[in-house]
Every structure is written in C-alpha cells, then in structure tokens.
C-alpha positions, 0 to 999 in steps of 0.5 A, spaced: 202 235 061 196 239 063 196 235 069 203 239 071 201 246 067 195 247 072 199 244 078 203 252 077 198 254 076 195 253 083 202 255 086 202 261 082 194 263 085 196 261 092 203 263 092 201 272 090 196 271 095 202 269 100 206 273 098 207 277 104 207 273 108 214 272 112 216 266 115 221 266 121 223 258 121 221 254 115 218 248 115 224 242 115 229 246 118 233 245 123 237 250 127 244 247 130 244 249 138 237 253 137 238 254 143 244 259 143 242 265 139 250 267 139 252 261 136 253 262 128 251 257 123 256 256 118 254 251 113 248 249 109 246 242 107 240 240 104 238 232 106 233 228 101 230 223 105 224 220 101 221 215 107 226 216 114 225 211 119 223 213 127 231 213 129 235 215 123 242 214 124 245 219 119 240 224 120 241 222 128 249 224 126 247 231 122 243 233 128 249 232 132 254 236 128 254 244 131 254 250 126 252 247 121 243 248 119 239 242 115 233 242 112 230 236 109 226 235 103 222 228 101 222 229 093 227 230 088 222 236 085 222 240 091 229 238 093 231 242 086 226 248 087 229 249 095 237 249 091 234 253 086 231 259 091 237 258 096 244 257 098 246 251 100 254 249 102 252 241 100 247 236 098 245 229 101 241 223 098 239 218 103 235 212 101 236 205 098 242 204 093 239 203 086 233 210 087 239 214 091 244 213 086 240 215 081 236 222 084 244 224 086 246 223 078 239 227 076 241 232 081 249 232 079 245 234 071 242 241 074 247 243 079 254 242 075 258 244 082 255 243 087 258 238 092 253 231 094 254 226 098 250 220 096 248 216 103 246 209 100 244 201 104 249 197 101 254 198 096 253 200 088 255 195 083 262 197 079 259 200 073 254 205 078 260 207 082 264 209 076 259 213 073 258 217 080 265 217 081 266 221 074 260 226 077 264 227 083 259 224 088 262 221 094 258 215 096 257 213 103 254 205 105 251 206 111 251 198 114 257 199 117 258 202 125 256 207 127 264 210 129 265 210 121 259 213 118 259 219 123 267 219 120 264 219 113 259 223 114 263 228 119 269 228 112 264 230 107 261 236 112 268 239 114 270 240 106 264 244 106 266 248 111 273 248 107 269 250 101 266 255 103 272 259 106 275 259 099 275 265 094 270 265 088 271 268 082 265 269 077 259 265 078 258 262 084 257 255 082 251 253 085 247 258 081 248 256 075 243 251 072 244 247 067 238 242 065 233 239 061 227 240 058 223 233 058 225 233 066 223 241 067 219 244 063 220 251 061 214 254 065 217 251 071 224 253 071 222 260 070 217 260 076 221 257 081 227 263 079 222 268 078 220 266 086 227 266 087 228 273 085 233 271 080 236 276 075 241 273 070 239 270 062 235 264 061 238 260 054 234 255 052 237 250 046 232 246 042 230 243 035 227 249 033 233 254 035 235 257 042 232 263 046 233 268 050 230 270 056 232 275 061 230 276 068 231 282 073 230 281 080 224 276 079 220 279 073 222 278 065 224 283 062 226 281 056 225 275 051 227 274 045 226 267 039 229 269 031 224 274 030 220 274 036 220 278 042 217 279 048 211 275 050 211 272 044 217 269 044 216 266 051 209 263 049 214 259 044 219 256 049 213 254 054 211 249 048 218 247 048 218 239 050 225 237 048 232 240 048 236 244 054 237 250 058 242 254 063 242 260 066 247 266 066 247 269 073 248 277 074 247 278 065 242 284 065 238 286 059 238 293 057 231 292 052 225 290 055 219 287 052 215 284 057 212 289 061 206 285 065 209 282 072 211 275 072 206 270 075 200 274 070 204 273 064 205 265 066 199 264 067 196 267 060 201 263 057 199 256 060 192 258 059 193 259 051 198 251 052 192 249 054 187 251 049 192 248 044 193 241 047 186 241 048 185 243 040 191 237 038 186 232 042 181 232 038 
C-alpha cells in the first residue's frame, strides 16, 4: 500500500511541475483522416489493448473507419484515469477471453453506462457469457473472417454514433462514477478528478459511516465525516481501505472548509498515512 501511496505522490510532484505544459496530440491517439483538417471527428472510443501484435486485425479495422478517433491504452488502471479525465462515446477490451472478459466486467462496476465491447479469441464459457450479457457488454470472438468481424465491429461503432445523437437529461452517464475502495483507493480516486478538473460530490460509503467530499473545478472545497470537517475528514476517508464511492456531478457546495489547493492537501494527507503505517508496523 505504501508502494501505491508514493506512486501519487511522484504523479502529483511531476504533474504540478507540468501543469502548464499543452499537449497538441497526446500519445496513443490516433486521428481519422489526419490529413483532411475539414474532416470532423464524431466519435471517441478508447482500445485496452494489453500486448498487440505486429498486424492487428481489429485494430486494423478501427483505423479504417472515418470520423471516429481512437486512443489506446495498455492497462486497466490507465484506461479508467483516461475515462475519468475524458469523454469517450465507447469502450474496447481486446485480449485473450478469461483477462478480457474479466477487465470488461471491472470497467462495467466504475462506469455504470458506458457502452463496451468486449473483443475476445475464442468464445466465453455459458455462465461468462450470462453475467456479461446482464452488464450490458457485447461480446465479439475474433477467429472469424475477417468480412464478419469488421461487420461486428462496424455495429458496435455505428451505435455509438447513435447514442451520441440522442438527448440526454440529467448526468451524463459516463460521468457517474461508481467504485470500489479496495480496487481504488480514495487518494487515487480524488487525484485523478482533481486532474480532471471535476466539479461534483464525492459520497464515499464504509463500515465507519459515509462522507462527503465536494469539489470545484479541480480543488476540494468542502469535507465533511459526522463531526468533522474540512481537512480532517479528508485525512479520515484516505484511511478508508473498504466500502464504495460515487460521484454526483455539477452538486456544488456553498461552505468550504478546505482552503490549500489539492495536489499540497493530498500530499500532507499521504505523508501523515505513511507515518501511521509506519507506527502499525512495528
């Protein structure tokens, strides 16, 4: 765990040190017809695709298809950060079937209504196929020809685009994010929001009871755990290593309690962690 708790704190020192840096094509993206500036990119979809060969079928596929972007990532962790900080229409698990399935399912937990397409090498067993049949995740065998997983693939795609033409009310879906604690852990979860410049409420639910952390275009302005507020009730909940979160957006706070900005209030909070873990130890 502490392992994990000075990884953030590395990001957090490397990324205020970058903060103003502007990156015109972030890296693994890939732009449909880059070389027509009046074409207009419709659709977003974001690939985990943990070890790709030299010639991708699927991937080959993707890149053929006009106005639609891509961006591949190669773990599970960076392909929630990327969803977290950016809108994407559709979500794509390739790999071999038993890790595939199992990275789509995660993903299905943190975003509740996202649409996901599971690309996988030979066909999951009855009860896989039930339980992501109940997610909602389309699942795609690719040792077939390659007429019929380009069809496959183009379906999945074109119902993105129809998505993304229909109204939405409320929370766009994609925003809320649902979680667990013991997959990621509070400190992380706020991090990456923060990076994201997010403004909603936090309501993290445990043994201990639930708490409450608002944020306002990227900075905590409020936190509040039974009696305590403000810092103290953040230094609570990054102790938390069981029970859920979910995140409200656009719910804004009209106390603030937390005044320091964010990347100095998660790094004081994870020093203080560590010099407990430190004091269990012994």
């Amino acid at each position: 765990m502490r392992l994990r708790l000075r990884h953030i704190r590395r990001h957090l020192l490397g990324w205020r040190g970058a903060s103003n840096a502007k990156q015109a094509n972030p890296p693994g993206r890939v732009l449909a017809n880059s070389g027509d500036t009046s074409s207009i990119v419709e659709t977003r979809v974001l690939i985990l695709n943990a070890d790709p060969v030299f010639q991708d079928r699927c991937l080959a596929i993707f890149d053929m298809m006009e106005r639609l972007e891509t961006r591949i990532v190669r773990t599970l962790s960076e392909a929630v950060t990327v969803l977290i900080e950016e809108n994407f229409d559709g979500f794509v698990v390739e790999g071999e079937t038993a890790i595939a399935t199992g990275q789509a399912t995660n993903a299905r937990q943190h975003f509740p209504s996202l649409k996901i397409l599971c690309l996988v090498s030979h066909r999951p067993d009855p009860d896989q196929l039930s339980l992501m049949d109940q997610q909602d995740i389309r699942v795609v065998t690719t040792n077939k020809n390659a007429r019929r997983l380009q069809s496959d693939i183009n379906f999945f795609v074109e119902s993105l685009g129809e998505a993304s033409m229909a109204p939405s009310e409320g929370i766009d879906p994609c925003h809320s994010l649902i979680g667990n604690l013991n997959q990621f852990s509070a400190p992380e979860i706020l991090q990456m929001s923060c990076l994201s410049q997010r403004s909603g409420r936090f309501t993290f639910k445990s043994g201990r009871g639930n708490s409450e952390i608002y944020l306002q275009h990227g900075a905590v302005r409020h936190a509040v755990f039974g009696n305590l507020e403000g810092e103290s009730a953040v230094a609570e909940v990054f102790r938390w290593r069981q029970g859920r979160f979910y995140f409200e957006e656009g719910i804004i706070s009209q106390e603030q309690t937390v005044d320091r900005p964010w990347a100095h209030l998660l790094i004081d909070n994870l020093q203080k962690l560590d010099e407990t873990l430190e004091l269990v130890s012994f």
